[in-house]
MARDOZA-174787 format. One record per residue (C-alpha): residue in three letters; x, y, z. Coordinates in steps of 0.05 Angstrom, whole numbers, padded with zeros to 5 digits, always signed. Example, Ala and Ser with C-alpha at 12.3 -4.5 7.8 and 13.67 -1.06 7.14 Angstrom:
<pts>
ALA+00246-00090+00156/SER+00273-00021+00143/
</pts>
This chain:
<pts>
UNK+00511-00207+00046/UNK+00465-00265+00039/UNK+00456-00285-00032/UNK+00387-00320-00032/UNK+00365-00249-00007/UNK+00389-00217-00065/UNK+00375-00271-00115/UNK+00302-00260-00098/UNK+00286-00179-00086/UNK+00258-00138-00146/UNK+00262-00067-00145/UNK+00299-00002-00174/UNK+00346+00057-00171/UNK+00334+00099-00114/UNK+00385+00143-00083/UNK+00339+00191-00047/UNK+00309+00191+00034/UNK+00277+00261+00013/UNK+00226+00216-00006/UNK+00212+00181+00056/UNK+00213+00245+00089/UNK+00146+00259+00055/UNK+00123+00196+00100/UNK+00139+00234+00156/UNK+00112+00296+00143/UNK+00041+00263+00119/UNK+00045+00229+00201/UNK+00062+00285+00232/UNK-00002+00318+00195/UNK-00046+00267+00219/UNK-00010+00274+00289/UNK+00016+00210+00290/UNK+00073+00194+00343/UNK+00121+00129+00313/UNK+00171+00108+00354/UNK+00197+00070+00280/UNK+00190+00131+00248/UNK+00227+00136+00185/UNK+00279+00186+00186/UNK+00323+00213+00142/UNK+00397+00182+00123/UNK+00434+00237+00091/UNK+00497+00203+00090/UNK+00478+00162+00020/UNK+00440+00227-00019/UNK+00465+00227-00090/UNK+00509+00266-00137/UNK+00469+00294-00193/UNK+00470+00251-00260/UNK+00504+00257-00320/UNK+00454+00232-00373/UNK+00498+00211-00425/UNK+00544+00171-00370/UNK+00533+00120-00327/UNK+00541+00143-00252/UNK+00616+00146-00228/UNK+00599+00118-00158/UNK+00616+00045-00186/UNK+00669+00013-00178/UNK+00688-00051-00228/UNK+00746-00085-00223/UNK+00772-00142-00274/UNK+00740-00216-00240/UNK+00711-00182-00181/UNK+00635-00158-00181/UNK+00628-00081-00195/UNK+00620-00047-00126/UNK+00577+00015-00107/UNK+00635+00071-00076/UNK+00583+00097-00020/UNK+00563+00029+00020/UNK+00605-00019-00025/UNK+00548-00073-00043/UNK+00553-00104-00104/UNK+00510-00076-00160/UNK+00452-00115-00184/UNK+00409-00113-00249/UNK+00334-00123-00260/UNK+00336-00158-00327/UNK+00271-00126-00368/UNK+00220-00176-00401/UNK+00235-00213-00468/UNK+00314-00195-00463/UNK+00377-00249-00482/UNK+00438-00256-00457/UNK+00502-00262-00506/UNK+00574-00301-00500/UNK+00608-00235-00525/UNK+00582-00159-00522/UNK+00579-00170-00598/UNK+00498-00182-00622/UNK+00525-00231-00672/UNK+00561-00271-00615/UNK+00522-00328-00587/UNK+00457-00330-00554/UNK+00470-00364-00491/UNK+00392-00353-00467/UNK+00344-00314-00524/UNK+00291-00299-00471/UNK+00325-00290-00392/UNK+00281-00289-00327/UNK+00244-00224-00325/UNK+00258-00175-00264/UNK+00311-00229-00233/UNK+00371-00206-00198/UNK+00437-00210-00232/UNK+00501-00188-00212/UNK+00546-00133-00251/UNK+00621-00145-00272/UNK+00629-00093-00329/UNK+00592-00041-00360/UNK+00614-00025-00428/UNK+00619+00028-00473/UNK+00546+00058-00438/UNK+00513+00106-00473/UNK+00441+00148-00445/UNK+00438+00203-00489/UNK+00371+00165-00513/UNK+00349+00138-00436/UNK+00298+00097-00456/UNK+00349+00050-00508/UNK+00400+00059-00480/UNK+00477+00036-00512/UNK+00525-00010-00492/UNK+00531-00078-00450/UNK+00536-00109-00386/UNK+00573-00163-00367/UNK+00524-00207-00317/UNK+00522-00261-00272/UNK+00478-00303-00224/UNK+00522-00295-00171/UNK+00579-00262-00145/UNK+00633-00312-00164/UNK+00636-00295-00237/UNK+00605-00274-00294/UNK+00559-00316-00349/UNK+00553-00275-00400/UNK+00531-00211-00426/UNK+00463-00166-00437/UNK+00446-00100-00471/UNK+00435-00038-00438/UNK+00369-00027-00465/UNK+00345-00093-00435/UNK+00374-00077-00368/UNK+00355-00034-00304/UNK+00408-00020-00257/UNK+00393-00040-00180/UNK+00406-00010-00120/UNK+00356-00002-00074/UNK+00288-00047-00072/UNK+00238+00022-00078/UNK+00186+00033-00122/UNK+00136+00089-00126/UNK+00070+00077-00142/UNK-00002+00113-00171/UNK-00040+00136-00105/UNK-00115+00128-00105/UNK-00136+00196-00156/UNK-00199+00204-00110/UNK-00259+00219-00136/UNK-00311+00296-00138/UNK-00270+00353-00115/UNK-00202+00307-00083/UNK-00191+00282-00153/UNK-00121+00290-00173/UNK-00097+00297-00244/UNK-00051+00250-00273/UNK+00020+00239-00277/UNK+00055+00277-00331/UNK+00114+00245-00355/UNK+00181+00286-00385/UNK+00231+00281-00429/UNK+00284+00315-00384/UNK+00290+00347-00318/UNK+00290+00416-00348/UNK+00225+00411-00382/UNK+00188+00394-00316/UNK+00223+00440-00283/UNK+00207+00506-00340/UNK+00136+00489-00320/UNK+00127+00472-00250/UNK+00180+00536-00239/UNK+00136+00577-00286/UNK+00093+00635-00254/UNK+00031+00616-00294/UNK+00035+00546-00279/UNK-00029+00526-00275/UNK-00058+00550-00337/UNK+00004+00518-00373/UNK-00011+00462-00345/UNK-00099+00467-00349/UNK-00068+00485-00423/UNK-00031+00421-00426/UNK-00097+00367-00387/UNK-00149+00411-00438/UNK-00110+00383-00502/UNK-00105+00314-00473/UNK-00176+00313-00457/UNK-00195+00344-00526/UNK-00142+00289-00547/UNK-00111+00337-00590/UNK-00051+00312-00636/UNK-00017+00377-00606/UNK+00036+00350-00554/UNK+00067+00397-00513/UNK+00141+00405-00519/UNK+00171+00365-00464/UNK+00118+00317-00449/UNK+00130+00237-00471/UNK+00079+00204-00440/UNK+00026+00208-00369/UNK+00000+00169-00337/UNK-00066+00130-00352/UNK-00130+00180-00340/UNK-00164+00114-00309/UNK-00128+00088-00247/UNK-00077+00035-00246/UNK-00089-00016-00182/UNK-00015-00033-00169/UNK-00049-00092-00125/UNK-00095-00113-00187/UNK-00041-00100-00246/UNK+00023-00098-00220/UNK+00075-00058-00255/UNK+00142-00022-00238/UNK+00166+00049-00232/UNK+00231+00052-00202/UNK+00267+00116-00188/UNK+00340+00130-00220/UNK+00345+00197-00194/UNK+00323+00254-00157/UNK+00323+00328-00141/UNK+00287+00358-00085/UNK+00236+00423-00090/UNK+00228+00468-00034/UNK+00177+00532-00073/UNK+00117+00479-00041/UNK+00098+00481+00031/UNK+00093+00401+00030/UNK+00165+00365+00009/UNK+00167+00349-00059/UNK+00216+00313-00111/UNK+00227+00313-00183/UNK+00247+00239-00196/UNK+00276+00197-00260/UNK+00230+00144-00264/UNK+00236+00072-00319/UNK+00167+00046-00333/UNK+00171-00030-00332/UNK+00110-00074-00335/UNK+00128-00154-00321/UNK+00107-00205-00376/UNK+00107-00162-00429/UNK+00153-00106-00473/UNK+00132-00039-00507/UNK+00152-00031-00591/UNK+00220-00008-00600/UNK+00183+00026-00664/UNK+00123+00044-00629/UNK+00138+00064-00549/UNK+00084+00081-00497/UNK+00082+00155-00514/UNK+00033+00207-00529/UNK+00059+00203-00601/UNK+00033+00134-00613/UNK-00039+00136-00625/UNK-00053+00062-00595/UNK-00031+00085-00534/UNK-00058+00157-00530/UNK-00121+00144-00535/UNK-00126+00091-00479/UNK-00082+00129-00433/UNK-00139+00186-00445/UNK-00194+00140-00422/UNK-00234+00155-00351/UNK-00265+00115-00310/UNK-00333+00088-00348/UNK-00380+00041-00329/UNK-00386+00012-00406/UNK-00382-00056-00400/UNK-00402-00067-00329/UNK-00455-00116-00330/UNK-00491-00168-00275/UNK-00442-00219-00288/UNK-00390-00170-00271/UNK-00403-00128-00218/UNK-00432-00139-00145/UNK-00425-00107-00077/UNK-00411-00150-00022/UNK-00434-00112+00043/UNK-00417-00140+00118/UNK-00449-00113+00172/UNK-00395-00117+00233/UNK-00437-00100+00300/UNK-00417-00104+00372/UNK-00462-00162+00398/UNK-00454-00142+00468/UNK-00519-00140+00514/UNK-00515-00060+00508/UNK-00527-00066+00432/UNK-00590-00102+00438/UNK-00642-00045+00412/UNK-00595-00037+00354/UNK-00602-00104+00327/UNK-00667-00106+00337/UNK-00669-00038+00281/UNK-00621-00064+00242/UNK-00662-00121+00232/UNK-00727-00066+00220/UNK-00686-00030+00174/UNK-00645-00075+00126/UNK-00721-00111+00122/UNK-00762-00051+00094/UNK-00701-00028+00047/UNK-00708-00113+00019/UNK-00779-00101+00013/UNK-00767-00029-00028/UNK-00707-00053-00066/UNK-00745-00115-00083/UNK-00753-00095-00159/UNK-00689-00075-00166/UNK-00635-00110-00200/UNK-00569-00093-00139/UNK-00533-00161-00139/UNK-00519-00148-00068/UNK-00498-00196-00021/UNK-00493-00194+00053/UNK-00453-00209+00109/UNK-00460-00215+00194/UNK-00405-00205+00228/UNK-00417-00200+00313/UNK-00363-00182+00357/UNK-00361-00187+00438/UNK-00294-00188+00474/UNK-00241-00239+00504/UNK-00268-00303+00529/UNK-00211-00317+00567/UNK-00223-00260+00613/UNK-00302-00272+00607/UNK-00331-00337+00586/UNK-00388-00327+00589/UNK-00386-00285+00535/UNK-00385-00338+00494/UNK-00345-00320+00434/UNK-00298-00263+00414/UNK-00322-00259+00339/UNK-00377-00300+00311/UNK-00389-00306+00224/UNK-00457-00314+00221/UNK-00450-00316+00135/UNK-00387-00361+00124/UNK-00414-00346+00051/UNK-00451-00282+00032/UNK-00525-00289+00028/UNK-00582-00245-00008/UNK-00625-00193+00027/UNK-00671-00249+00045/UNK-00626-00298+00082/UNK-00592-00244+00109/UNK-00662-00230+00141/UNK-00669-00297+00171/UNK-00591-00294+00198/UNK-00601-00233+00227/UNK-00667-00256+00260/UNK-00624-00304+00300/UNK-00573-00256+00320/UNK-00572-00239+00398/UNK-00538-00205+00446/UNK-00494-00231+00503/UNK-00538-00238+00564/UNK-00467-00228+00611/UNK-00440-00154+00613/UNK-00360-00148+00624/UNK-00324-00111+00669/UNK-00288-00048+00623/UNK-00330-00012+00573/UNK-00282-00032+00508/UNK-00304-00096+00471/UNK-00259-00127+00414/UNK-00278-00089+00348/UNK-00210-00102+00322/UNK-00228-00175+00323/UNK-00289-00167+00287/UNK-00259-00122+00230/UNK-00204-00172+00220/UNK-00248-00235+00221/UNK-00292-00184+00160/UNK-00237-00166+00123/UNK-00207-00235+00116/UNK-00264-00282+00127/UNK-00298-00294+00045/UNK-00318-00253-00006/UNK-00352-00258-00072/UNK-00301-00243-00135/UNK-00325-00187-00182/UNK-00351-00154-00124/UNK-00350-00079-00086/UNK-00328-00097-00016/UNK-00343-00060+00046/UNK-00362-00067+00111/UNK-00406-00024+00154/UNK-00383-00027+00232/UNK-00427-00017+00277/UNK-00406-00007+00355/UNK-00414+00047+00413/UNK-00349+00031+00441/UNK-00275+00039+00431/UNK-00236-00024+00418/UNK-00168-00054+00471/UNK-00113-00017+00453/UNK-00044-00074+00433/UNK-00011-00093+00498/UNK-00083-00098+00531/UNK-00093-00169+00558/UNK-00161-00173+00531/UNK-00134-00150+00453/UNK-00135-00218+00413/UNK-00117-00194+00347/UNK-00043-00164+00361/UNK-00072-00103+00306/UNK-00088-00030+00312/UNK-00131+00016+00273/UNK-00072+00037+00234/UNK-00055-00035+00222/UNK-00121-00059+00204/UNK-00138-00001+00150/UNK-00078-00018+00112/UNK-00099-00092+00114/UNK-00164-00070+00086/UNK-00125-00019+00034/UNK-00080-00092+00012/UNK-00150-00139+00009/UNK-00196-00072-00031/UNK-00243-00067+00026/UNK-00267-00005+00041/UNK-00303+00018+00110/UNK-00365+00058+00137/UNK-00364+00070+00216/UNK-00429+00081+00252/UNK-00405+00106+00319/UNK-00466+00103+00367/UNK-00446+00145+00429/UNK-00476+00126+00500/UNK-00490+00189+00535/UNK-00462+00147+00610/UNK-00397+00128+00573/UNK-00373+00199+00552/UNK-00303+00186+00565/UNK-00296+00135+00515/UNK-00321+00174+00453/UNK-00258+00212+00428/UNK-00213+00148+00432/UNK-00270+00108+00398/UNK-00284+00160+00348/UNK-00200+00167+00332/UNK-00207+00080+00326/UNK-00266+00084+00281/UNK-00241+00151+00235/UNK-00177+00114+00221/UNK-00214+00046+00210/UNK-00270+00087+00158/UNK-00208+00129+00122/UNK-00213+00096+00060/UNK-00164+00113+00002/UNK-00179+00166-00045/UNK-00216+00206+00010/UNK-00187+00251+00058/UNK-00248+00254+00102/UNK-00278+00194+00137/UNK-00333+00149+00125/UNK-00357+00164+00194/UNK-00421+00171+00228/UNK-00445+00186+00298/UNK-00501+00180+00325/UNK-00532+00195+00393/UNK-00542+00125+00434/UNK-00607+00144+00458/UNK-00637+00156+00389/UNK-00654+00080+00363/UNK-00701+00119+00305/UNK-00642+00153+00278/UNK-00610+00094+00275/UNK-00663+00058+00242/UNK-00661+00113+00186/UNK-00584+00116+00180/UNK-00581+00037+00157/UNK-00640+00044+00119/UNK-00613+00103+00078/UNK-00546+00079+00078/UNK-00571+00012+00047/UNK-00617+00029+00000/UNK-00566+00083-00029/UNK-00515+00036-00034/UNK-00570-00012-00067/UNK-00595+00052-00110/UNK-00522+00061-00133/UNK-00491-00011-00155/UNK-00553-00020-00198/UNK-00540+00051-00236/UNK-00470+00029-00242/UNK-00480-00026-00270/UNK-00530-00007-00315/UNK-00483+00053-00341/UNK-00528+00105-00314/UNK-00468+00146-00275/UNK-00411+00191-00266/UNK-00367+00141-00227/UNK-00310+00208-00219/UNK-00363+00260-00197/UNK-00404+00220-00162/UNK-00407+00252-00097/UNK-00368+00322-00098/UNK-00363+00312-00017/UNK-00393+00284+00039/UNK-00403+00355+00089/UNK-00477+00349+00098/UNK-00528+00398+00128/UNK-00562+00331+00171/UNK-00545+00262+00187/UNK-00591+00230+00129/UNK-00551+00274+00072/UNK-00484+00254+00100/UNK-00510+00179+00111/UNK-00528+00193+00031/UNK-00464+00221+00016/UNK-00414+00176+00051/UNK-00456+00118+00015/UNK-00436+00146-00054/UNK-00361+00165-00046/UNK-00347+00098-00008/UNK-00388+00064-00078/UNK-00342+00113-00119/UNK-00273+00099-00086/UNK-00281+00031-00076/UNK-00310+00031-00162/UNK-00242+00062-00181/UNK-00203+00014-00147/UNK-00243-00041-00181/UNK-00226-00021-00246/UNK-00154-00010-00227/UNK-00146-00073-00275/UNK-00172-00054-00339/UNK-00116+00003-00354/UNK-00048-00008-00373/UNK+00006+00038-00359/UNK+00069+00059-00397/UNK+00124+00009-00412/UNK+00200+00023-00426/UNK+00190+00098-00420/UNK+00245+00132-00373/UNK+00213+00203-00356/UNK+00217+00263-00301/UNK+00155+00270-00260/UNK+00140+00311-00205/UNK+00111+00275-00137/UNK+00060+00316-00132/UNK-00001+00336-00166/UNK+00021+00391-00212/UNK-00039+00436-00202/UNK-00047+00424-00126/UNK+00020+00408-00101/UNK-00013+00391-00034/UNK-00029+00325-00059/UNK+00005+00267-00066/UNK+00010+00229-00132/UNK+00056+00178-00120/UNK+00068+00130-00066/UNK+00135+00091-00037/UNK+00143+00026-00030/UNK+00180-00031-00015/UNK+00184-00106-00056/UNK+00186-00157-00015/UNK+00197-00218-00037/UNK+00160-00277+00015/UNK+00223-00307+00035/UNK+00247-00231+00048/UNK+00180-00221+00096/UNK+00194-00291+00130/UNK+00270-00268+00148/UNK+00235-00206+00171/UNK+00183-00236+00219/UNK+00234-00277+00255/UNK+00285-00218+00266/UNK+00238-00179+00294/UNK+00195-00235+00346/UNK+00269-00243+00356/UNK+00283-00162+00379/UNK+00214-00165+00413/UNK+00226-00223+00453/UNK+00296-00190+00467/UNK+00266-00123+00488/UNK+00215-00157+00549/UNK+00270-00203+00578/UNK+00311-00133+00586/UNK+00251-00100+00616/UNK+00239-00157+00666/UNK+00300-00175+00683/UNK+00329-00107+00674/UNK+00398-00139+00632/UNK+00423-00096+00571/UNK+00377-00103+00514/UNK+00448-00131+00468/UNK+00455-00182+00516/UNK+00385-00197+00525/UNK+00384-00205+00455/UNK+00446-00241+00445/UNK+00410-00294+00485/UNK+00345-00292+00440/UNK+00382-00312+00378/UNK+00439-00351+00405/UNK+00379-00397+00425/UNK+00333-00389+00361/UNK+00365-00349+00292/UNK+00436-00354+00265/UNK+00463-00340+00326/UNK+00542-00348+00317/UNK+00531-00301+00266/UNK+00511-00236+00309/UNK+00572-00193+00323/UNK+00535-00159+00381/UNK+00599-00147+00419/UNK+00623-00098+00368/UNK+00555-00072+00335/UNK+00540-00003+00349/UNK+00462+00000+00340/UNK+00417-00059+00317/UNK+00431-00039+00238/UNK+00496-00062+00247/UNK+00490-00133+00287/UNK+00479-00171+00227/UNK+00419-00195+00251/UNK+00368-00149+00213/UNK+00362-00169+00129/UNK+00414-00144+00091/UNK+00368-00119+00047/UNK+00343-00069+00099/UNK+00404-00044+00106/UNK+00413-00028+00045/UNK+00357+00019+00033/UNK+00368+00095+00045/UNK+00325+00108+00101/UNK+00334+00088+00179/UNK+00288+00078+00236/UNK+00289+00091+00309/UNK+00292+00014+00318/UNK+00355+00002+00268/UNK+00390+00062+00308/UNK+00376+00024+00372/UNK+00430-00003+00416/UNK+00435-00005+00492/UNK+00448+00063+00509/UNK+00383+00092+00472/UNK+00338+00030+00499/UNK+00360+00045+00573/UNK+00342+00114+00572/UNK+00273+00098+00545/UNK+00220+00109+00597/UNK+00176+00053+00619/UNK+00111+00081+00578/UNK+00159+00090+00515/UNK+00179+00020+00517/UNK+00119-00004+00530/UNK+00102+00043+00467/UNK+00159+00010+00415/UNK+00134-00060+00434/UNK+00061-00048+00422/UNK+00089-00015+00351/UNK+00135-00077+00333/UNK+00074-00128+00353/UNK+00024-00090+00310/UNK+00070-00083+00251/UNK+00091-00166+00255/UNK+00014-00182+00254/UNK+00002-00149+00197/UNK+00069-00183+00173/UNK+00036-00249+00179/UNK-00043-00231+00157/UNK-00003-00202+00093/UNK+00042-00272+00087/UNK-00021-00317+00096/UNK-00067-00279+00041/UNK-00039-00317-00022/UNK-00078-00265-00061/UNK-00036-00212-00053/UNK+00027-00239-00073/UNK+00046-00231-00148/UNK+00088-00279-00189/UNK+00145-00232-00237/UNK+00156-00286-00277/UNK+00117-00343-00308/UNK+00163-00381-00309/UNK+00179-00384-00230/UNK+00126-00426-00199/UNK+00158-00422-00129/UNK+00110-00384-00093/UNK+00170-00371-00039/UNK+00198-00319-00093/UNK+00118-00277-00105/UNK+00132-00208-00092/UNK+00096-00150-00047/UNK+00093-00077-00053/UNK+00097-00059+00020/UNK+00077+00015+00034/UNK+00140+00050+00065/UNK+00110+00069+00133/UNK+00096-00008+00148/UNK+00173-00014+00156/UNK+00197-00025+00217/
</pts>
């Protein structure tokens, strides 16, 4: 296994794929057909824990690295903030380092004397090194996290109205969750158990350590850890769920040994109980950064003209009051290779956001293409992706409200420039905090184009923390309608920001839903959740969650089990992403030389990276599927989960019909763009320690499903 791969991944304990199976069944909701589907490896599920022993599936043998039985990889510990590393397992023996590299890799020699009666301080040592040639020295339990997978979990989006989940309870032991969520009167123990919080009651339940903050913690804006030590699996729900062993670990910083991050200490308590306010919010704060995204082909002509008429009056009405907004143009056509005289594909007309005024005077200039193409798709994708990561204000709501009456080229179409789908492109939005509102205008002549447009523009406008989109159509033939719908939607959204940030609102109940008896109510209503969701995610930074605590918590919401409270994901490390983009232009390039020149996808691929990538290493000859040529990261490998792709090998690629290959590659070119949008935004990377300035080794918490 390559070292510098695991020198550099952060993550946690994970033994589970019941887990991932949730990922599945959430696609197979939404109807969603993956060729790299995650599927379930039941060859590595766990043995139940002993919580006063360590786990006997390690192996440690005197001057050899200790070994995990199941998949023997070496075992590797996370190192927790603010820990030192001794000659001896004696505390009076020398400090060889008072204050080691938080949340970087170590290897494990020994483990001695360990004791988890007390999980979250934990007895005994650990015998440690940098690599796996030998040990240099040795840390307390308490200050380390055992390593074997590179999952986390993280806080979904709570939502906001009537989708609002409750928070994360946290347990002492498995038993106590499982006395209430196995109860028959469940939820009024547990309304019983949210009404003392709330009341912030001294009275603790008997069980419960800690929960999660009431406000929402942004993993992307405060980064923090929650791996997973062990599981169980609950069937009494009709949607998988887990119990799981989670350690709370927040980088940079350690909770008192004296005083923990529990309900019993006050400090903590109290903030933890905190909601969503808009104290403190002020104009040098908060803005909201709104950019329009229209198709500027000739057929959108009337509609720029009342976009113009509209975002005008709402300036004029809106004049007096103090919104901070600022606006952006965003126009869209379609490939100028296949049509120059279109001119452009995308065109920013606001490199920087502008007030309502300018925006009036860029808008003025805007015009429509005076050449018509051929098909009735243009290249929305293009224009959402030039939004989303063209500039934006800091301290700012972002969204962007797309405006088009056609569906956008599918990946694989010659005329798509952007190598992204609308799958794709809303979880580039979810990564930058950019939420979306879809106006759909429907042509009456181009009928057969609405449901694929309206799927494109639903998945687009799905913003987190709302089930239902932000999406709104509107009959092509009704340019007054239109007119109203951006007036309404702007002025609302003006409306809004300046009650925010004058304090004057109920950020959580803001908008119970958005079902409206009339297109004006809806327009009303979308405008106030999208404000809302996107407002909770701003604030994502202000909370802090727990620290040091190791806990049971159920997966799920515990009064409506239906929804989801914590999310998977992976860390990736930059240099663990690069590895991963080459492998897999590498498998991609191997997969069209075997389609044209009909050769065995091994050999093709043999070829790829005997010419490009470490080819004398791949042991194609012998490999069974693609998991096992060498050529993938070891670090995939070692995750519990597989994919269609890592189970490939010639047999299953040969029987693949022509459409289903053409399928897989369109999936594998959508998820390496996103790859490489992700790798090029510097602000979503996130430095563990301050101490390591190499921005090679920030770290990423990939959702699961973007896996290939």
């Amino acid at each position: 296994m390559n070292n510098y791969r695991l020198a550099i991944l952060v993550g946690l304990m994970i033994w589970t794929t019941n887990i991932l199976a949730i990922e599945n069944t959430h696609l197979a909701l939404m109807g969603v057909e993956d060729p790299l589907a995650v599927e379930i490896a039941p060859s590595i599920l766990p043995k139940a824990l002993d919580v006063n022993k360590p786990k006997d599936d390690i192996r440690c043998k005197d001057h050899d690295v200790c070994r995990q039985i199941n998949t023997n990889l070496p075992l590797r510990a996370l190192p927790r903030a603010l820990s030192a590393l001794y000659s001896k397992p004696n505390v009076n023996s020398e400090i060889i380092n008072s204050n080691v590299k938080a949340f970087w890799p170590v290897y494990v020699f020994q483990r001695r004397d360990l004791d988890f009666s007390e999980p979250t301080y934990p007895k005994g040592w650990y015998q440690v090194g940098l690599n796996m040639k030998k040990p240099i020295g040795w840390m307390l339990a308490k200050d380390i996290i055992e390593w074997k997978q590179s999952l986390i979990v993280s806080y979904t989006h709570p939502g906001i109205g009537e989708e609002r989940r409750n928070s994360v309870l946290m347990f002492d032991s498995k038993a106590s969750l499982q006395k209430i969520v196995e109860a028959e009167d469940r939820s009024q123990q547990v309304k019983s158990i949210y009404k003392d919080l709330e009341s912030k009651s001294t009275k603790v339940s008997t069980g419960i350590i800690s929960r999660e903050p009431a406000r929402f913690v942004n993993i992307d804006e405060k980064f923090y850890l929650l791996p997973v030590i062990d599981f169980e699996p609950i069937t009494m729900f009709d949607d998988k769920a887990n119990y799981l062993k989670i350690v709370a670990a927040t980088p940079l910083s350690r909770a008192n040994a004296a005083h923990p991050d529990t309900l019993k200490n006050r400090k903590f308590a109290e903030q933890a109980s905190q909601t969503e306010t808009t104290k403190g919010i002020s104009e040098e704060s908060l803005g909201l950064d709104i950019k329009f995204v229209m198709d500027m082909t000739d057929s959108m002509g009337p509609y720029i003209i009342h976009t113009k008429k509209a975002i005008a009056e709402v300036t004029t009405l809106t004049a007096n009051i103090d919104t901070k907004i600022r606006y952006g143009l965003i126009g869209y056509r379609d490939d100028i290779n296949t049509v120059p005289e279109l001119r452009f594909v995308t065109k920013n007309f606001t490199s920087n956001l502008v007030n309502a005024d300018e925006f009036n005077k860029v808008i003025t200039k805007a015009t429509t293409a005076i050449t018509t193409n051929d098909d009735h798709p243009e290249e929305v994708f293009a224009g959402v992706k030039e939004a989303i990561t063209s500039t934006w204000n800091k301290n700012s709501l972002k969204l962007i409200v797309l405006i088009g009456d056609a569906s956008s080229h599918k990946i694989g179409h010659p005329q798509n420039t952007t190598n992204l789908d609308s799958q794709q492109l809303r979880k580039l939005a979810d990564s930058n905090k950019i939420n979306i509102i879809a106006i759909h205008l429907k042509p009456s002549q181009f009928a057969t184009d609405h449901m694929l447009a309206k799927t494109q523009f639903s998945q687009l406008a799905t913003n987190p923390g709302s089930s239902l989109p932000a999406y709104i159509p509107i009959s092509a033939d009704n340019h007054q309608e239109f007119e109203m719908v951006i007036g309404k939607l702007t002025e609302t959204l003006s409306l809004i920001i300046s009650q925010i940030r004058k304090g004057n609102i109920d950020i959580v109940n803001i908008a119970p839903n958005i079902h409206a008896a009339n297109v004006m109510n809806k327009t009303s209503k979308i405008a106030q959740t999208t404000t809302a969701t996107a407002l909770v995610n701003y604030l994502g930074n202000i909370a802090t969650p727990p620290r040091d605590i190791t806990a049971w918590v159920l997966d799920r919401d515990l009064l409506n089990p239906r929804i989801k409270s914590l999310q998977v994901r992976v860390l990736l490390t930059k240099r663990d992403l690069n590895d991963l983009i080459v492998t897999l232009e590498a498998v991609l390039e191997a997969m069209r030389q075997s389609r044209l020149s009909s050769v065995q996808f091994f050999d093709a691929l043999q070829g790829v990276v005997t010419q490009t990538i470490k080819g004398d290493k791949i042991t194609l000859v012998t490999a069974q599927k693609l998991a096992e040529s060498g050529l993938m990261p070891s670090w995939i490998n070692s995750l519990p989960y597989k994919s269609k792709l890592l189970e490939m090998n010639n047999e299953s690629f040969a029987v693949l019909s022509a459409e289903k290959r053409a399928n897989l590659e369109r999936e594998i070119e959508a998820k390496l763009q996103f790859y490489r949008e992700i790798n090029e935004n510097t602000d979503l990377w996130t430095i563990l320690d301050e101490r390591n300035v190499n921005d090679i080794d920030s770290v990423y918490p990939l959702n699961l499903d973007a896996l290939p």
